[in-house]
FIKOLTI-343270 format. One record per atom (N, C-alpha, C): residue in three letters; x, z, y. Coordinates in pm, whole numbers, plus 50000, padded with zeros to 5 digits. Layout:
ALAXZY...
This chain:
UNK215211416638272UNK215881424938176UNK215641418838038UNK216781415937994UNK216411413237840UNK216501424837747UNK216401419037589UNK215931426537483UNK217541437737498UNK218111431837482UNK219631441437497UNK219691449837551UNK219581444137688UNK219541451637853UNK218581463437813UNK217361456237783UNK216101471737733UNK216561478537636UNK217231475937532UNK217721485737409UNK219021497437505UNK219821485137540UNK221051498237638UNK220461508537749UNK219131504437821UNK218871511737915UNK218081527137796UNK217571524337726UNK216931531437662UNK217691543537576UNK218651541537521UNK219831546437479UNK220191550237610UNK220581549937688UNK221621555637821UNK220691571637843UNK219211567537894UNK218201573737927UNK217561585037841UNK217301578437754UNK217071590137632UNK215761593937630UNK215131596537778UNK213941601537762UNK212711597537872UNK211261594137783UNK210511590137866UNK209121595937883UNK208321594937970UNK207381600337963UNK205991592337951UNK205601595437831UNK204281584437787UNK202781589137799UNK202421579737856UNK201031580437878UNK199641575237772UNK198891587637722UNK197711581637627UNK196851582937710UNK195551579937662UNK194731584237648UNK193691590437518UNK192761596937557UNK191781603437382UNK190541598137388UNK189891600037285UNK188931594337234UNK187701591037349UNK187611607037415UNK186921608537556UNK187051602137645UNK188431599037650UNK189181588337759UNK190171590737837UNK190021610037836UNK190861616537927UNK192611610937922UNK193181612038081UNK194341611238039UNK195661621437992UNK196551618437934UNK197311627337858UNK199151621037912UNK199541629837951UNK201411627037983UNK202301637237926UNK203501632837913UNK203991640637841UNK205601635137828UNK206751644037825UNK207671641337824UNK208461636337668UNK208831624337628UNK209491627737480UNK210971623637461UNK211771624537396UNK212751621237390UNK212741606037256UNK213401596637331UNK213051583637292UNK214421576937244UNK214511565937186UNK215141558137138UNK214431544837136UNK215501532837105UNK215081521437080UNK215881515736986UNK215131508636891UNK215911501236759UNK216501488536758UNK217531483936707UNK217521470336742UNK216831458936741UNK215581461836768UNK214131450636742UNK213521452636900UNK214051466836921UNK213721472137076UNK212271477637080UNK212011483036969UNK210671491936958UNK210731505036971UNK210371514037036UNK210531524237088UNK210441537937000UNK211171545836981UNK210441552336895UNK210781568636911UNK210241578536903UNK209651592136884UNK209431601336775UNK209731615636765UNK208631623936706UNK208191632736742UNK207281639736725UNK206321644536753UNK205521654236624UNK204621666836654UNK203771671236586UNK202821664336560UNK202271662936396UNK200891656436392UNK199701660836470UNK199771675436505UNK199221684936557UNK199031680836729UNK200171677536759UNK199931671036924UNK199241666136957UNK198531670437127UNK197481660737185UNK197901645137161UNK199061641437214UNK199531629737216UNK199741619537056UNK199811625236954UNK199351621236831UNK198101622836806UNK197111630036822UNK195781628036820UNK195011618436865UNK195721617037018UNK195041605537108UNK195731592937070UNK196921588336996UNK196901576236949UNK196151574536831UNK195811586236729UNK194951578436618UNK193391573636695UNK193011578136836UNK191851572436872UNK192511559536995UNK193331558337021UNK193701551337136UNK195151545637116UNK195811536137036UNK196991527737012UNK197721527237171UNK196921522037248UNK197951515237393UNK198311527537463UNK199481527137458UNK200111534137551UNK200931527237686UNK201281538737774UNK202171532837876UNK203541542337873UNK204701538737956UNK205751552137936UNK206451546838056UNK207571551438109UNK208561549838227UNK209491557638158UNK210781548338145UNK211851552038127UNK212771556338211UNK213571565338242UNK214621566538325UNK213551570738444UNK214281577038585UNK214171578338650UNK215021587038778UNK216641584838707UNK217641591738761UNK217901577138889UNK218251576339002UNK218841569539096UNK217421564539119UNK216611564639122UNK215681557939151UNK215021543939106UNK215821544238964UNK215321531338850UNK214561533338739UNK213561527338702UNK213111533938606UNK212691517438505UNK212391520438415UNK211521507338318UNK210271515938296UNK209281508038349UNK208011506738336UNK207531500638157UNK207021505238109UNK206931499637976UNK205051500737929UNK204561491437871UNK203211493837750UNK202951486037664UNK202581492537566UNK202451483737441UNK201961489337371UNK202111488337189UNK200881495537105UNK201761504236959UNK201071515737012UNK201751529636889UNK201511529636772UNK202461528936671UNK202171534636492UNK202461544436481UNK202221544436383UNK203151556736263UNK203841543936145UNK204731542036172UNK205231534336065UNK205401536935893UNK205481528535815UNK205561533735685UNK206961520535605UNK207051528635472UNK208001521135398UNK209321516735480UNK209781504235451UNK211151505435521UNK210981499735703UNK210031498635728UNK209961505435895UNK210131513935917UNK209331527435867UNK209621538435874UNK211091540835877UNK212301536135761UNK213401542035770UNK214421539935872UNK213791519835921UNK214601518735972UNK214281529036091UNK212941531836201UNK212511537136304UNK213201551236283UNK213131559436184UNK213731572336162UNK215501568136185UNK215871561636109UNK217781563736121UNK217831556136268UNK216841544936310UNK217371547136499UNK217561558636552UNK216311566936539UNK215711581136617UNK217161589336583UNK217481593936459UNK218041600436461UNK219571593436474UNK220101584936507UNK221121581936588UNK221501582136713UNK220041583936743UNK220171589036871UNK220041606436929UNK219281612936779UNK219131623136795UNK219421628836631UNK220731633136675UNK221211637736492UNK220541653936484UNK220321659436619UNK219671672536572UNK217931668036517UNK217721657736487UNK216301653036491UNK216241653136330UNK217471655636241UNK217331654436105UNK216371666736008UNK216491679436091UNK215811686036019UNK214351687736073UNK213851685236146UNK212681680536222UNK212151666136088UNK212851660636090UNK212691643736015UNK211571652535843UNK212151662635807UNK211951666935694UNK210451677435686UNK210441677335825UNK208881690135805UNK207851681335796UNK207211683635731UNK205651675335715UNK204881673835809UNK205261682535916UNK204291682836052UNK204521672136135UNK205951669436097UNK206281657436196UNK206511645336179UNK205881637136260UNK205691621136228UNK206491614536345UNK206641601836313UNK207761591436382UNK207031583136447UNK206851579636568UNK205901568736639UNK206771561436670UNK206301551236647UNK207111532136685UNK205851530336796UNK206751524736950UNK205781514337009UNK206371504737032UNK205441493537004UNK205861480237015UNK205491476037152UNK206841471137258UNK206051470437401UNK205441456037395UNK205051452037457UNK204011438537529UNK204361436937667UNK205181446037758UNK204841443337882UNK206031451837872UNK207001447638038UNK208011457738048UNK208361449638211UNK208651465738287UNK209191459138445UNK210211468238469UNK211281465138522UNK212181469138521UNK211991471638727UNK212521481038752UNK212411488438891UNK213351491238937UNK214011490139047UNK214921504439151UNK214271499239300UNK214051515139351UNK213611516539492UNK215181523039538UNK215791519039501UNK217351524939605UNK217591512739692UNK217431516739805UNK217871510439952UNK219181502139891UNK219181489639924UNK220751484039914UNK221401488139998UNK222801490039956UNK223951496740031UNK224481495140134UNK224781499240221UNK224981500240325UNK226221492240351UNK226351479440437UNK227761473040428UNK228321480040547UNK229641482640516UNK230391487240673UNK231061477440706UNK230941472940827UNK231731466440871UNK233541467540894UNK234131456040868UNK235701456340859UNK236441450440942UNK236211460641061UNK236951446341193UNK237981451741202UNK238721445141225UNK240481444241224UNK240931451141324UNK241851462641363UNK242261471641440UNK243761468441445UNK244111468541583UNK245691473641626UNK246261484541559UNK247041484941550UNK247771497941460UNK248081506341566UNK247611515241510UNK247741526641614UNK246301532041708UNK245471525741713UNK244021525441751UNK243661530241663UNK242711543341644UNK242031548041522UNK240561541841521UNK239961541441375UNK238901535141390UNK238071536941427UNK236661523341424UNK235701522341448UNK234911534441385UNK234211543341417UNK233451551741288UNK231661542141369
């Protein structure tokens, strides 16, 4: 999968579920609704208040799985910010192009924008390949093979 391929799957999908950990070590999952920028960095918001923002100011690496409709998913990990200056804007006008109800959310102080930058990415489907039917040629008038 390339950088493209990962930006379109991510956009299609919308939403993934990322894995921290906290300071303790414990683990933490959680569903978010995601985007990717054209650099293909992942990005989120979230309460500052959230377990899952808490546990990246003690723990950067995360993991996430994208998708998981048909039985495909992208496996993804890499390392979480909070971006600032014009990262920040660009990571915010991705997010909210992907999520225009995300504009008044963008404005509460509670809520911050996480960029992850992946390092690692596997792309998956466990769907059985398809079933070929066979096409053998029939007399007319003979109904088919089922």
């Amino acid at each position: 999968m390339d950088q493209q391929q990962f930006i379109n799957c991510v956009g299609q999908r919308g939403l993934a579920v990322i894995a921290t950990r906290g300071a303790d070590g414990a683990p933490h999952a959680a569903l978010v609704g995601i985007t990717a920028t054209g650099r293909g960095e992942l990005v989120f918001d979230t309460s500052r208040r959230s377990r899952k923002c808490r546990n990246l100011s003690a723990f950067a690496q995360v993991a996430l799985v994208i998708g998981w409709d048909n039985e495909m998913t992208v496996q993804c990990e890499g390392t979480a910010d909070i971006p600032t200056g014009t990262d920040r804007d660009r990571c915010v006008q991705a997010y909210l192009a992907q999520y225009p109800d995300g504009v008044e959310r963008a404005h509460d102080p509670d809520i911050v924008h996480i960029r992850v930058r992946p390092n690692w990415l596997r792309y998956s489907s466990l769907r059985p390949p398809a079933r070929r039917r066979s096409r053998r040629s029939r007399r007319p008038g003979r109904p088919p093979d089922l």
